[in-house]
N, C-alpha and C positions, 0 to 999 in steps of 0.2 A: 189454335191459340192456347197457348200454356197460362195455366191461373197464376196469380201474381205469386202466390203460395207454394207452388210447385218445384224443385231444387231440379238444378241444371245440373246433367250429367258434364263434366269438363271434358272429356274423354268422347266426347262425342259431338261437339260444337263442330270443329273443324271437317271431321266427317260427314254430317249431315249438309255444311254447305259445298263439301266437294262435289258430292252427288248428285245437288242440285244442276252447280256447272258442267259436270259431263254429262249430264241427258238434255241439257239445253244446245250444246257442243256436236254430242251425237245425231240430231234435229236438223241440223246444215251441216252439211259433208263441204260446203266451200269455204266455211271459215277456216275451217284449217288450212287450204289451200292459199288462200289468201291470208294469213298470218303468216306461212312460212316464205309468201316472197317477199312480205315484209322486211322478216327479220335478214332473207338473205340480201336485201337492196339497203338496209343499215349497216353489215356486213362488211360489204362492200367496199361502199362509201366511206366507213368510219375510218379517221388518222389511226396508223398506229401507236401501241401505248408505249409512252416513253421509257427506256430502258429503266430500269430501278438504280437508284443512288445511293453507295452507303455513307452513311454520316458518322461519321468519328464522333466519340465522345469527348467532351473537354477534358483537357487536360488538367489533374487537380494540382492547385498548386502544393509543391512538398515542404514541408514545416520547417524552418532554419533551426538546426540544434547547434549553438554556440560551441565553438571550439572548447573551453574549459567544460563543459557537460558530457561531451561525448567523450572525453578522455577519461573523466570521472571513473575506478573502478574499483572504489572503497568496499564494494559490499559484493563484489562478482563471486566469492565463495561460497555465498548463496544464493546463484542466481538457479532457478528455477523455483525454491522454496516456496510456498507459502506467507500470509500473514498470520493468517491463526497458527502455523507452527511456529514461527518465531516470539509472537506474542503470547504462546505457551510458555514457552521455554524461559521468557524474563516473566511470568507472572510467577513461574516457581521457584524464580529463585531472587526477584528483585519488587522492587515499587514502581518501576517504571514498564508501559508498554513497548511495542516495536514501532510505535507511530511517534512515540515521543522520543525513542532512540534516534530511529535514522532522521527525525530531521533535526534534533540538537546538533546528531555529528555533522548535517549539512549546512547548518549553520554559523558551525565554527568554522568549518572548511572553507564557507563561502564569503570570507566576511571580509572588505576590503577595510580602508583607511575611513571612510563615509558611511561606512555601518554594513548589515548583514545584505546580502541580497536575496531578498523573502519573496521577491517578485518571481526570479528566474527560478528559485528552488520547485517552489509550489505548482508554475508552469511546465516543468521539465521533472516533475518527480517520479513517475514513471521510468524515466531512464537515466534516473541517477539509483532507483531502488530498486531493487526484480520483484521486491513481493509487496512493493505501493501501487495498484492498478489506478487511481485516481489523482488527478491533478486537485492540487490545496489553493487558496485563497491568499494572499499577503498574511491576512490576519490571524487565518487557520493555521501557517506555520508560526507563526508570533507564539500565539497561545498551546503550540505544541511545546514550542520550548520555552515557556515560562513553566507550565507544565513539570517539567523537566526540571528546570531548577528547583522548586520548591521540593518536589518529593526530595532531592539529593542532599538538600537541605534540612531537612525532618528527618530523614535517614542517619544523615553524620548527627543529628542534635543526640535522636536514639542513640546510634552505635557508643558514642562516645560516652554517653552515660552513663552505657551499659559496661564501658572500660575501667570509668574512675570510681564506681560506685562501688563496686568489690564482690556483685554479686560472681565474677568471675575467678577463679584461682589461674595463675599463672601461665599454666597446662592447659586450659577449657580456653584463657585468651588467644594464644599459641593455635590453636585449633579453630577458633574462629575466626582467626585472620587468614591462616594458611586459603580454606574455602571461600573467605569472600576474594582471596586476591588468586586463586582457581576461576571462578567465576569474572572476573573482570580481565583477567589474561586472555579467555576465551572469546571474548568478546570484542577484544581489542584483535586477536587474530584472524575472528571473521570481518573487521575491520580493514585486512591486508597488514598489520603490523605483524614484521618477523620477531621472532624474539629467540634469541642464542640461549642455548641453555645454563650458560655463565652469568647473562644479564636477567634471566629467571631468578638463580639462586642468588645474587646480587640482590637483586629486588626484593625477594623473601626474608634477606637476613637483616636488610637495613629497614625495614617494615615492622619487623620483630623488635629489633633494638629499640627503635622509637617506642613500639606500647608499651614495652620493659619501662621506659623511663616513665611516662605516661603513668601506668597503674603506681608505677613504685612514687612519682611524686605526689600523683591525688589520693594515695595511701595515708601520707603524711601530710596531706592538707588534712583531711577527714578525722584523723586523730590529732593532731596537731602539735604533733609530738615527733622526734627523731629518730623512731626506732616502730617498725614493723611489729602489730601484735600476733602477727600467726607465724612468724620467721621467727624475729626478732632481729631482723638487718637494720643495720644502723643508716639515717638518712642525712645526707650532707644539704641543709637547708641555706638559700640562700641569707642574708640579715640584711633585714630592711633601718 
């Protein structure tokens, strides 16, 4: 008898009562005799066991993707991309992320006579984006593109200010238009928009013309006068 105190080998439980039953085993040479016609008269008698069944798994039902979403292939130029490399790429050069890009442009794209459809975007956004791996919310795309509007918003209040104000010379404007409208071109082509390189230059020169007028008329607001103090170009004012 072991003291209560005494620690049980675990590795030796099972051995010590095998030992037990093969010398009690050993003891009568007919139990075994008579256990094995046992087991052969079980044997015997027992049904055989029924063939084995395989059981198919259910069949999972496949997700309906709406005719207009699968067609969807505004953004296929980047389809293997990333989020964090696209959301690099407008952090350096814009106020906007890539989650507020793609779903303003899914937004506009999606937007019937009854308003935007926020349900199906957010649902299906995965495969309307390659580099959105998460489905949104109704709400979550809402506030992506309100998102959206405001920076674009605060951006034209900036840019424009920074056009009539005068901190820019004509040359420096010139130069910052060209880039920002470099960068929106680019954007608009991973977009799937072609662009001819007439309707480039097209676009760059009637973009120019406009802040030409632009700096040249908030010139002559600011001085309020009709004649430019760093030229001296004379300004044809409307009379009120």
């Amino acid at each position: 008898m072991r003291s209560p105190h005494e620690q049980v080998d675990l590795d030796r439980v099972g051995t010590d009562a095998s030992d037990d039953r093969s010398d009690d085993t050993a003891s009568d040479p007919s139990s075994d005799a008579a256990a094995e016609e046992s087991d052969d008269a079980n044997d015997a008698g027992a049904a055989p066991d029924p063939p084995a069944q395989s059981v198919d798994a259910p069949d999972q039902p496949t997700e309906f993707v709406p005719e207009d979403v699968a067609e969807y292939d505004r953004f296929e130029k980047i389809d293997g991309g990333t989020y964090e490399r696209a959301n690099e790429f407008l952090r350096d050069r814009t106020y906007i992320t890539a989650r507020e890009w793609a779903l303003a442009r899914l937004c506009a794209d999606f937007r019937t006579e009854t308003g935007v459809e926020m349900t199906k975007i957010g649902e299906h956004l995965p495969e309307l984006v390659p580099f959105m791996t998460d489905t949104y919310s109704p709400q979550a795309v809402n506030e992506a593109r309100a998102s959206f509007e405001k920076k674009v918003r605060t951006a034209g209040a900036t840019f424009l200010y920074g056009a009539m104000s005068g901190f820019f010379t004509a040359d420096e404007l010139d130069d910052l238009m060209y880039e920002s409208t470099e960068v929106a071109k680019f954007l608009l082509e991973v977009e799937g928009v072609e662009l001819s390189v007439e309707d480039e230059l097209d676009t760059e020169e009637r973009i120019s013309s406009v802040m030409r007028d632009v700096r040249e008329s908030s010139t002559a607001l600011r001085h309020d006068r009709a004649s430019c103090p760093e030229c001296g170009h004379e300004f044809e004012l409307d009379a009120e």
